[in-house]
C-alpha positions in Angstrom: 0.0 0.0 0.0 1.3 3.3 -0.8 0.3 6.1 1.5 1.7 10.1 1.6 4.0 10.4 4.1 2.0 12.3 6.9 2.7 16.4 7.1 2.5 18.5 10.2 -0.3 21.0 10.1 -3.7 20.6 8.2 -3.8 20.2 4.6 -1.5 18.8 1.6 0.2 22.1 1.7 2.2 21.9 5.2 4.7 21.2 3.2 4.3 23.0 0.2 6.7 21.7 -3.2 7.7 18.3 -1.3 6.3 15.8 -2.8 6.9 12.7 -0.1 5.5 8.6 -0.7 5.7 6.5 2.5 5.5 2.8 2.6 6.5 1.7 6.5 6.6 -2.0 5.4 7.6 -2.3 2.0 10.3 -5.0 3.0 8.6 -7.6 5.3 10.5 -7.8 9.0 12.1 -11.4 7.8 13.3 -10.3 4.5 14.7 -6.8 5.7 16.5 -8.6 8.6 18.4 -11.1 5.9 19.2 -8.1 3.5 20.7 -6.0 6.8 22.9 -9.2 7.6 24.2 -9.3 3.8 25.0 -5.8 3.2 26.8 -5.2 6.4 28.7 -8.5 4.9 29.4 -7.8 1.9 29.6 -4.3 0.5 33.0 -2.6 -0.3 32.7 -0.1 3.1 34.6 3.1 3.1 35.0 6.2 4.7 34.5 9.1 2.0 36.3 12.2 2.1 34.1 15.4 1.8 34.4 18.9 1.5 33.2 20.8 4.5 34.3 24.6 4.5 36.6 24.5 2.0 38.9 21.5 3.7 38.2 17.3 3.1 37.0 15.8 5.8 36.1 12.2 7.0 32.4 12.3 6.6 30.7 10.6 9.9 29.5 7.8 8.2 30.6 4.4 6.2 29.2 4.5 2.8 29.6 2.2 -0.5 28.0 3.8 -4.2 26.8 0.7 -6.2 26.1 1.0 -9.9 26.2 1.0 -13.7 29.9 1.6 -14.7 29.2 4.9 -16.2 26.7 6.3 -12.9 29.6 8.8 -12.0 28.2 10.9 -9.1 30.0 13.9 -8.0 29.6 14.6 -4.5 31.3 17.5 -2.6 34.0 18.0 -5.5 34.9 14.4 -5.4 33.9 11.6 -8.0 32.6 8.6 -6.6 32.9 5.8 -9.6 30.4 3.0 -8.4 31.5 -1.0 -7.9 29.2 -3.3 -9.4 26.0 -4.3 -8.6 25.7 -7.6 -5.9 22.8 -10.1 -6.1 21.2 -8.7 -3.5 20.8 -5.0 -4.6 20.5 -5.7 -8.4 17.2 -7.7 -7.0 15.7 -5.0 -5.2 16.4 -2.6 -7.9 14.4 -4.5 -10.4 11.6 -4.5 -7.4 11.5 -0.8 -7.3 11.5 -0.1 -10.8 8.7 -2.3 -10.8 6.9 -1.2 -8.1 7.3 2.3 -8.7 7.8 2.6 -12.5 10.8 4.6 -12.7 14.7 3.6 -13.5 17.4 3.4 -11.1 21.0 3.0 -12.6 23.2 3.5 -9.0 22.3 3.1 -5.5 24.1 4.8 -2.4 24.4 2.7 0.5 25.4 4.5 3.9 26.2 2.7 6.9 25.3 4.6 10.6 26.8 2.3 13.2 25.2 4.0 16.2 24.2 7.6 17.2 27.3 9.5 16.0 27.2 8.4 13.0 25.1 11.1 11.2 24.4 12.8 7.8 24.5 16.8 7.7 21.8 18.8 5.9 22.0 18.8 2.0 19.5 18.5 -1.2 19.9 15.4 -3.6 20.2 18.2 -6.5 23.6 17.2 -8.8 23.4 18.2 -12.3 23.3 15.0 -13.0 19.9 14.1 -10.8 18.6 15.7 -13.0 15.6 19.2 -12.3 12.8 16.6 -10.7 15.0 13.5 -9.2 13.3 10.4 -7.7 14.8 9.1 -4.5 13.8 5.8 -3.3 15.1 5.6 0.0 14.8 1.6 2.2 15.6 2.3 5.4 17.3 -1.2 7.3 18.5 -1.2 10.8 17.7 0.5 14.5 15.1 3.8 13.4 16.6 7.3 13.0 15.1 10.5 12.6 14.8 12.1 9.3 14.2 15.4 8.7 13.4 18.0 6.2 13.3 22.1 6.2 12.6 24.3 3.6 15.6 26.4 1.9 13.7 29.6 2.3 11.3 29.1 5.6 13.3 27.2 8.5 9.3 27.1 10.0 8.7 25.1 7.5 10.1 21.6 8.6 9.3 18.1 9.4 10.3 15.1 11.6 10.1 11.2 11.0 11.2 8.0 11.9 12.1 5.6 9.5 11.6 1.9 10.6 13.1 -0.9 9.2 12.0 -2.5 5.9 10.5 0.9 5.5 10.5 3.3 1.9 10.7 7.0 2.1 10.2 7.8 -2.0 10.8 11.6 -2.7 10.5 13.1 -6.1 9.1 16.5 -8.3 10.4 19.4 -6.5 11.5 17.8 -3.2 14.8 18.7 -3.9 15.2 22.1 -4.9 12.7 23.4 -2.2 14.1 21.4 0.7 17.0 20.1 2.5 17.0 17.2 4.6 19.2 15.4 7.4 19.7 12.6 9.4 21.6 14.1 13.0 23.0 12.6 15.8 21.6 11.4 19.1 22.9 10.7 22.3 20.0 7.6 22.5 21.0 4.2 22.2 20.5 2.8 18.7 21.4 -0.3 16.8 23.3 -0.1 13.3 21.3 1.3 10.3 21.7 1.1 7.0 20.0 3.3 4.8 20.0 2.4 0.4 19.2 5.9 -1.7 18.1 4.5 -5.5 18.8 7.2 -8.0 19.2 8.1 -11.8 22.5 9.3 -12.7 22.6 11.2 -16.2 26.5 10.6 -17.4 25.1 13.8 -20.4 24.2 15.9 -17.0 28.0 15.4 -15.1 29.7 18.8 -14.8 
């Protein structure tokens, strides 16, 4: 079942320009607990080096980007060239694109291994996303809060959390209205991994 993700305030314009698609359960508890186990297993881990300020930096987080051999993504002025697809996520691509009739071509795996790990404010909105990206996001692992807040009214904001097996889809103008975060917290949390599905446009890369 496929259900808007609930807004604050009365009325589809809480949030106006997101467009947000919440499924808590798209993976059932058994399945999501087997796909957890094999990516923590098996996918090429690393810490990326980001730009923050000018300087690189470890960003707080273990991440692997999984995809077709020409889904280049820049991120923070570096290029990220993806490693090949496993069983598992070449699977649940073909399930998405299915479910939700649109193409994915790389996926971006991040690894939070407890509180601290954490992922700053930002908009999914490379050149090569294209204007109107779809982001398919499976969260796996303990729940963290997501957030969101509008680029030109901090008021206008949101808070979630994301269970496991859970899909956060966000698409049209998501992006380029709003920013969104995943911060720390001092409260006890098991590992999460969360999988971003995305079109990468090699005729878009700057």
């Amino acid at each position: 079942m496929t259900i808007p993700l609930p807004l604050p305030g009365d009325g589809p314009d809480a949030l106006p320009g997101a467009h947000l698609v919440y499924r808590p359960v798209w993976l059932p508890p058994i399945e999501a607990d087997a796909l957890l186990d094999d990516l923590r297993r098996t996918l090429p881990w690393s810490v990326h080096r980001i730009r923050i300020f000018g300087r690189q930096v470890d960003s707080p987080r273990l991440s692997a980007w999984i995809g077709d051999a020409d889904a280049v993504y820049r991120y923070s002025g570096t290029d990220f060239t993806p490693h090949p697809w496993t069983d598992a996520l070449s699977d649940l691509r073909l399930r998405l694109q299915d479910d939700l009739d649109t193409p994915f071509n790389s996926v971006l795996a991040n690894l939070y291994r407890d509180g601290r790990d954490a992922m700053g404010w930002h908009s999914d909105d490379e050149p090569e996303l294209g204007p109107q990206p779809v982001i398919a996001s499976i969260s796996l692992g303990g729940a963290r809060r997501f957030v969101l807040k509008n680029k030109q009214d901090a008021a206008l904001r949101a808070a979630y959390e994301l269970p496991h097996g859970s899909l956060l889809v966000m698409s049209g103008d998501t992006q380029r209205h709003y920013r969104h975060a995943l911060p720390r917290t001092a409260k006890p949390v098991a590992p999460r991994i969360n999988l971003t599905f995305r079109w990468i446009d090699p005729a878009r890369r700057r």
